[in-house]
FIKOL-508345 format. One line per field, with one value per atom (N, C-alpha, C): residue number from 1; residue in one letter; atom name; x, y, z. Coordinates in Angstrom, 1 decimal. Atoms other than C-alpha are relative to their C-alpha. Layout:
k: [NUM, ...]
r: [A, ...]
a: [CA, ...]
c1: [X, ...]
c2: [Y, ...]
c3: [Z, ...]
***
This chain:
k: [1, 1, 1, 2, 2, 2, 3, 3, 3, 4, 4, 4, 5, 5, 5, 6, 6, 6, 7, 7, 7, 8, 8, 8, 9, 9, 9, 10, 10, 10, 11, 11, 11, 12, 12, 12, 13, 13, 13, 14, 14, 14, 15, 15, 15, 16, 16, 16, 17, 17, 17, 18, 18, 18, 19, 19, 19, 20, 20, 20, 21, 21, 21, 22, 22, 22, 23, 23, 23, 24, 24, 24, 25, 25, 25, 26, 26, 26, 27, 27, 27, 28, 28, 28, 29, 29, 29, 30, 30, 30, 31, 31, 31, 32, 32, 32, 33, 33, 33, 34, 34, 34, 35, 35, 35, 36, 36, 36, 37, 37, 37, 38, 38, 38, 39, 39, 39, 40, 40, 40, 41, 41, 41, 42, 42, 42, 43, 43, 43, 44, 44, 44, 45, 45, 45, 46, 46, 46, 47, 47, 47, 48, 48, 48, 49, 49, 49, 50, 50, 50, 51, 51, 51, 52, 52, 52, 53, 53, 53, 54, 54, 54, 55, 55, 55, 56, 56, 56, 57, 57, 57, 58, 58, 58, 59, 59, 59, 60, 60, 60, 61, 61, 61, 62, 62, 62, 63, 63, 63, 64, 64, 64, 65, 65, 65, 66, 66, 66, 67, 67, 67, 68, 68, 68, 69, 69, 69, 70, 70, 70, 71, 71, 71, 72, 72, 72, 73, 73, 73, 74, 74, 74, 75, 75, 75, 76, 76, 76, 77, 77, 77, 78, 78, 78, 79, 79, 79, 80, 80, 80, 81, 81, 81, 82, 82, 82, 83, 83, 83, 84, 84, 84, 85, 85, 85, 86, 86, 86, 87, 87, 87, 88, 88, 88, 89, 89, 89, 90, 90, 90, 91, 91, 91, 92, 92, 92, 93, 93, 93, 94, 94, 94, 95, 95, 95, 96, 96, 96, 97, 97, 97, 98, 98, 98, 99, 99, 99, 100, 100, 100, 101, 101, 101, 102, 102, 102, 103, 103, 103, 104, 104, 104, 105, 105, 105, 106, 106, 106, 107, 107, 107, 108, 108, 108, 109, 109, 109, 110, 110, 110, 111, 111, 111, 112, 112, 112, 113, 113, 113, 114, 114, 114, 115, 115, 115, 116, 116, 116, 117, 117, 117]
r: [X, X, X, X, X, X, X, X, X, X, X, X, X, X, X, X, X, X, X, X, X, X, X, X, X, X, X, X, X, X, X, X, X, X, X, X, X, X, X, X, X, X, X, X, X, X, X, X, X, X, X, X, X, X, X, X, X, X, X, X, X, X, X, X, X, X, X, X, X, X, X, X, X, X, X, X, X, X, X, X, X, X, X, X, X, X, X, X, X, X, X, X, X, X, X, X, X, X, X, X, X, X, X, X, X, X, X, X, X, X, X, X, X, X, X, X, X, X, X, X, X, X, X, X, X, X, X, X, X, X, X, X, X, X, X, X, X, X, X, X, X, X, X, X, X, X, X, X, X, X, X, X, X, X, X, X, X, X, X, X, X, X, X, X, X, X, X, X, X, X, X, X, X, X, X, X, X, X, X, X, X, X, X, X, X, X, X, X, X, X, X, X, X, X, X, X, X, X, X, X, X, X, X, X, X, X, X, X, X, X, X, X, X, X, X, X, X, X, X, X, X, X, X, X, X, X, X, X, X, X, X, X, X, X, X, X, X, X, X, X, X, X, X, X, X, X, X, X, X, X, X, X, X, X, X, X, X, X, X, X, X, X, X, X, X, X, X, X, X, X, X, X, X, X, X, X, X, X, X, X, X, X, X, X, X, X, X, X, X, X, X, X, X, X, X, X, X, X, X, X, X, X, X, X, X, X, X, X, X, X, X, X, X, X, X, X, X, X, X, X, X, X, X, X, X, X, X, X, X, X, X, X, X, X, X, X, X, X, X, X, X, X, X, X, X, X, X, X, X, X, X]
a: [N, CA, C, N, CA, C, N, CA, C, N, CA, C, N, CA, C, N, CA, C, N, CA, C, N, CA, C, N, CA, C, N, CA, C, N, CA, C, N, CA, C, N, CA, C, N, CA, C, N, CA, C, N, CA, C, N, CA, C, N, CA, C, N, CA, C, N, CA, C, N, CA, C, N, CA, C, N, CA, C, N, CA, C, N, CA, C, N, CA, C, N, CA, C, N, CA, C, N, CA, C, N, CA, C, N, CA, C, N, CA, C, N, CA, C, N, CA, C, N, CA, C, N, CA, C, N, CA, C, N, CA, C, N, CA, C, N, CA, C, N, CA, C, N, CA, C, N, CA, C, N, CA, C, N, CA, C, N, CA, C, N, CA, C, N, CA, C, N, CA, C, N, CA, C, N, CA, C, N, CA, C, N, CA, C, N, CA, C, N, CA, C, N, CA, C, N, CA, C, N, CA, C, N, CA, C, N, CA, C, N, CA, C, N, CA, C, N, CA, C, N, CA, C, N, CA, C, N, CA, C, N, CA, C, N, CA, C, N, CA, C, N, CA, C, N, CA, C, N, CA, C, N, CA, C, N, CA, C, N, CA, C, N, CA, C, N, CA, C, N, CA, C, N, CA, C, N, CA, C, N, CA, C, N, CA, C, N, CA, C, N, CA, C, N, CA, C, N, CA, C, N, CA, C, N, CA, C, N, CA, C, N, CA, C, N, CA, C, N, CA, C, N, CA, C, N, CA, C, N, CA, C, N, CA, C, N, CA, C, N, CA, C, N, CA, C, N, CA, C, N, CA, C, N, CA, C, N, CA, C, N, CA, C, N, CA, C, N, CA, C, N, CA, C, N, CA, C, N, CA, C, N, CA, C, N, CA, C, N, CA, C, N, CA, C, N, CA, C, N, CA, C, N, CA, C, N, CA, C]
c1: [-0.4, 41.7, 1.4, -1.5, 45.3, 0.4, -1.4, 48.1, -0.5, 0.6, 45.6, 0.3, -0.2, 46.3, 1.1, -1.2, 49.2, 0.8, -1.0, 51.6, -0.6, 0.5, 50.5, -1.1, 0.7, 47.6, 0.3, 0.4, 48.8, 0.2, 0.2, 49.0, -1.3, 1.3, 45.6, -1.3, 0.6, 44.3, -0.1, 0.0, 45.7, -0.5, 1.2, 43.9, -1.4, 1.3, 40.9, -0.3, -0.6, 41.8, -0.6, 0.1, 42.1, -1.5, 1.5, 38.7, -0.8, 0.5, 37.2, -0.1, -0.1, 38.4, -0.9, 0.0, 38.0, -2.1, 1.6, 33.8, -0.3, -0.1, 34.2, -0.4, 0.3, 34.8, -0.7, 1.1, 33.0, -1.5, 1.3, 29.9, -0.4, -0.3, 31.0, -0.5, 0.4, 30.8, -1.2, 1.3, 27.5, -0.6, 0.4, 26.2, -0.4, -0.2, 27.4, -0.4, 0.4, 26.1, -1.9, 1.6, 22.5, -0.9, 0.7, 22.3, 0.0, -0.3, 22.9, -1.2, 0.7, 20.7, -1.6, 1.4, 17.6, 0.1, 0.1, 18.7, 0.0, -0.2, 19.3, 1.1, -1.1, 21.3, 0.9, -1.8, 25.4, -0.4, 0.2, 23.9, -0.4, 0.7, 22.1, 1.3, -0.8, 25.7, 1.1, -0.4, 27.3, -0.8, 0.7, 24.4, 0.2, -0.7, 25.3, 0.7, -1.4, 29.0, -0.5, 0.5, 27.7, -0.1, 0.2, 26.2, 1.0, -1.1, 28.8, 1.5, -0.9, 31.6, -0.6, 0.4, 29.5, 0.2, 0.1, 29.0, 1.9, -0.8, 32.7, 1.1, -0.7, 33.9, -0.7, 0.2, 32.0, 0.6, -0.7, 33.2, 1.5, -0.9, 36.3, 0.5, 0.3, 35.6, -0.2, 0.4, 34.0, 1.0, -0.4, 36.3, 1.5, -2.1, 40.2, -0.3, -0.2, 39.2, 0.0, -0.2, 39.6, -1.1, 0.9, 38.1, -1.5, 1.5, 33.9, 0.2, 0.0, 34.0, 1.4, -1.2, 36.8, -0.2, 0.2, 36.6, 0.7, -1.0, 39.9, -0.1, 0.4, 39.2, -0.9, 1.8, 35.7, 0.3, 0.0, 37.1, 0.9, -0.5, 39.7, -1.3, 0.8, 37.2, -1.1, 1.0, 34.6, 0.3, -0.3, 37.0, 0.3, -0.6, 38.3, -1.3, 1.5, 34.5, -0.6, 0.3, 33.9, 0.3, -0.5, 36.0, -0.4, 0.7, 34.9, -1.6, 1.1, 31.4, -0.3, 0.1, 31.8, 0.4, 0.1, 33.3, -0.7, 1.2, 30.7, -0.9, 1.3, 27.9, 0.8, -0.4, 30.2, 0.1, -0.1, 30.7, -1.4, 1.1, 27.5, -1.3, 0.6, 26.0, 0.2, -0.5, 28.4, -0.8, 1.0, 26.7, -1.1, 1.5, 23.2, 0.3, 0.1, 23.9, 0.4, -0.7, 26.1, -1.4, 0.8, 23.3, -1.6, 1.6, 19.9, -0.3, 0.4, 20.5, 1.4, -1.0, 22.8, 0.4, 0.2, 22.2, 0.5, 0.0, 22.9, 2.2, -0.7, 25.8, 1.5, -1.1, 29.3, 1.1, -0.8, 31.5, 1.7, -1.5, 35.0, 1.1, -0.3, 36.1, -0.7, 0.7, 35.1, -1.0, 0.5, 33.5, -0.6, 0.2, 32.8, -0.9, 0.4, 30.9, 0.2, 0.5, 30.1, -0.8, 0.7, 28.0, 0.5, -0.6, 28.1, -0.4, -0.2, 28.7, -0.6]
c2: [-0.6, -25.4, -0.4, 0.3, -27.0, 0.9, -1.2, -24.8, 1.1, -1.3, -22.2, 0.1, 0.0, -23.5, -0.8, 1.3, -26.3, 0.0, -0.2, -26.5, -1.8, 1.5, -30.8, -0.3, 0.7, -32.3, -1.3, 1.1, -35.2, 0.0, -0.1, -34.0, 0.2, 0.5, -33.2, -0.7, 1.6, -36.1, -1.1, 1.1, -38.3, 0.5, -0.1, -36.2, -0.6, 1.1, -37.0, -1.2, 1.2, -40.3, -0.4, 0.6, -40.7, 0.6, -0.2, -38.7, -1.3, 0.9, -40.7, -1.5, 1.0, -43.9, -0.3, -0.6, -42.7, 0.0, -0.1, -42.1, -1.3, 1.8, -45.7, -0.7, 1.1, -47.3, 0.8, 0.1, -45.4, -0.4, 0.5, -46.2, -1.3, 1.4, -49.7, -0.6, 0.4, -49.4, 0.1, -0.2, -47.8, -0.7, 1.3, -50.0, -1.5, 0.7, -52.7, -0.4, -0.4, -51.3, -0.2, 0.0, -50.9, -1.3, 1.8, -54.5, -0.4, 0.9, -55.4, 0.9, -0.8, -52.6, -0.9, 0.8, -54.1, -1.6, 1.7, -57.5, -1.1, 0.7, -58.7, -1.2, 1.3, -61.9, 0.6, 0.0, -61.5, 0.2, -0.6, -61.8, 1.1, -1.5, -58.2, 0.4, -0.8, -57.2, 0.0, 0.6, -58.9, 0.3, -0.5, -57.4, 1.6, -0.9, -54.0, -0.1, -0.8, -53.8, -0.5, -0.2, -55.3, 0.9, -2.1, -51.8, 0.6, -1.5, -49.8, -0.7, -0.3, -51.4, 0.5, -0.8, -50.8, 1.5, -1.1, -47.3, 0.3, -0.8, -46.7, -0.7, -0.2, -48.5, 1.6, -1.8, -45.1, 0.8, -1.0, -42.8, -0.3, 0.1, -44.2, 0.4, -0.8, -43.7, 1.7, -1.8, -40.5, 0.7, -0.8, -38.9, 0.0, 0.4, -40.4, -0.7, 1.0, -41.9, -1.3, 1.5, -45.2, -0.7, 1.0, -48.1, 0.0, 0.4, -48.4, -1.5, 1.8, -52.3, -0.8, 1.0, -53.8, -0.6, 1.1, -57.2, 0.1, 0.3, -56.9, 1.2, -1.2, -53.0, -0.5, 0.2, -54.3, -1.1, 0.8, -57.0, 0.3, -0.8, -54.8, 0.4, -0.3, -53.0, -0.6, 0.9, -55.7, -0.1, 0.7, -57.1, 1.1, -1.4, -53.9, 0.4, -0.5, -52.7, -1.4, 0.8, -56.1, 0.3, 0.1, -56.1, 1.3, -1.2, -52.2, -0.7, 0.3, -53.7, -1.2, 0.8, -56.8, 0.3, -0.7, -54.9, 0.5, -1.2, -52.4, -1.1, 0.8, -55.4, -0.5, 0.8, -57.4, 1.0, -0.8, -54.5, 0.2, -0.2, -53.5, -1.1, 1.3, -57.2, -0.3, 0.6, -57.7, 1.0, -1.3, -54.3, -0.9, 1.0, -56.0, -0.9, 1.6, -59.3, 0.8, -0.5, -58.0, 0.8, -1.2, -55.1, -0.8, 0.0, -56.3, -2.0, 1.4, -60.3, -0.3, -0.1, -59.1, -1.2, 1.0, -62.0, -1.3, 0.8, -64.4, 0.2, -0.1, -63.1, 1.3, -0.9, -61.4, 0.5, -0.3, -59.4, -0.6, 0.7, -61.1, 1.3, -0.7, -58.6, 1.0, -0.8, -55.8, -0.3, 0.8, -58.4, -0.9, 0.9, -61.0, -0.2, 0.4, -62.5, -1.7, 1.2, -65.6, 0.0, 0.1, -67.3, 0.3, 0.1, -66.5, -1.3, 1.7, -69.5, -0.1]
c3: [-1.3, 34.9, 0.3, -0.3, 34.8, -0.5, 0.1, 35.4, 0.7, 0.1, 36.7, 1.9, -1.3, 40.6, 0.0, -0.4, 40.3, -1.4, 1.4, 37.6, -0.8, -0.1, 37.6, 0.5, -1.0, 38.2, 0.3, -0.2, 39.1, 2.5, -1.5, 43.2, 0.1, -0.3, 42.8, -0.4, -0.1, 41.7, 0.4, -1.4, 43.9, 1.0, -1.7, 47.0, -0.8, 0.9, 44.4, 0.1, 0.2, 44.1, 1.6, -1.5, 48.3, 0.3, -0.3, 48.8, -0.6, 0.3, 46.5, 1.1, -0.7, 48.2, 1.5, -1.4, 51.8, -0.1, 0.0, 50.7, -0.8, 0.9, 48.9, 1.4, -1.6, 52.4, 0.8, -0.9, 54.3, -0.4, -0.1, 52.4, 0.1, -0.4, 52.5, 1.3, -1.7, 56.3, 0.3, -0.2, 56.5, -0.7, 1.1, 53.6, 1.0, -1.2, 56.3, 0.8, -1.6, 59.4, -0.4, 0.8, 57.5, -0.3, -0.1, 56.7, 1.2, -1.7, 60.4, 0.7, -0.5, 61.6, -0.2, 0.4, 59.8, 0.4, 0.3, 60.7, -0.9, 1.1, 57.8, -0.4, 0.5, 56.4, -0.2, 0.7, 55.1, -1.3, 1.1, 52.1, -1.0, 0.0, 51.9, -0.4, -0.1, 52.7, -1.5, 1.1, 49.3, -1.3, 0.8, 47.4, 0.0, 0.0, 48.4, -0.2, 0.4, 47.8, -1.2, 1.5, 44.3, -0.9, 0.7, 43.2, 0.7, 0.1, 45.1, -0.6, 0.9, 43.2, -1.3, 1.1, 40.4, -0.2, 0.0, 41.2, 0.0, -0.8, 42.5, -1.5, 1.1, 38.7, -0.9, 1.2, 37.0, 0.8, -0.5, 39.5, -0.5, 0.2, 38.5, -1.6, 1.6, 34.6, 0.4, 0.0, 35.1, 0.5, -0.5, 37.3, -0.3, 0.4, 36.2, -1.5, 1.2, 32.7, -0.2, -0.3, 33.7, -1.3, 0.8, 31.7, 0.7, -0.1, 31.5, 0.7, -0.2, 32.0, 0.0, 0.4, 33.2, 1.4, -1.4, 35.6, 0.8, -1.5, 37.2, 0.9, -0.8, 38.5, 0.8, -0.4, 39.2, 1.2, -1.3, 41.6, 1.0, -1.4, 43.4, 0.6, -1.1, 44.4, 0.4, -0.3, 45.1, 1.2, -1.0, 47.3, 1.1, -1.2, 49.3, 0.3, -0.3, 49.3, 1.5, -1.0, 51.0, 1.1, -0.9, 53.2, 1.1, -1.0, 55.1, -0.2, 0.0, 54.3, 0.9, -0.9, 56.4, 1.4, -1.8, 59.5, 0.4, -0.3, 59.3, 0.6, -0.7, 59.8, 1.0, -1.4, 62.4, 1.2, -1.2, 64.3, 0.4, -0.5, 64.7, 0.0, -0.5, 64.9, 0.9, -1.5, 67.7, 0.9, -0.8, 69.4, 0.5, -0.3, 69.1, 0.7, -0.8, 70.2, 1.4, -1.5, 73.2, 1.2, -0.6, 74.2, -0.3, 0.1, 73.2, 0.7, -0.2, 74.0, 1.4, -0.9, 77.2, 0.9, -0.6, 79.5, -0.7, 0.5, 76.8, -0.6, 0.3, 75.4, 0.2, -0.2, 75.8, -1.5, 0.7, 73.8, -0.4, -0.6, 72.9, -0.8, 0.6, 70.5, -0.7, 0.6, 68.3, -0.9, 1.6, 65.4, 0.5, -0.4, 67.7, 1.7, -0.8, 70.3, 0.8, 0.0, 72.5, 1.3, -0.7, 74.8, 1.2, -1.6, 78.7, 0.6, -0.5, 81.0, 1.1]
***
């Protein structure tokens, strides 16, 4: 289908490329938010992005050719997967705490909490 809409694909592979991404972190976030929802440990959240780097190295084969198995791809995205994966639970841990244990605690930020005095 190249040449048939663009003379290059390489403009539409990088929107490719940024969709991709963009549904990377968001499921990161929700991933995230899911382990916090259930109440669950930090570590739930470190077992998720686990499988979604996995998943988000084949989307990366499959969809750009990229390498099957390769560690250093595999730990960009571990680490960037983290990282939307840990705001997702802080944000919505700090929710809970703030709203369900109101009396006890206050909001100090978006991630964070502490005790009222």
């Amino acid at each position: 289908m190249q040449g048939l809409f663009f003379e290059q694909d390489t403009g539409v592979r990088l929107v490719i490329r940024g969709i991709v991404m963009l549904i990377g972190f968001w499921t990161a976030w929700r991933a995230g938010r899911a382990a916090a929802e259930g109440w669950s440990n930090y570590p739930l959240v470190i077992a998720y992005t686990v499988l979604l780097a996995a998943a988000m190295q084949f989307l990366h084969h499959a969809l750009f050719d990229g390498p099957v198995l390769s560690a250093f791809y595999y730990s960009i995205d571990f680490v960037l997967l983290l990282i939307f994966a840990t705001a997702g639970y802080r944000y919505r841990r700090t929710n809970q705490m703030v709203n369900n244990y109101y009396w006890l605690y206050e909001k100090t930020s978006a991630f964070s909490w502490k005790e009222k005095h």
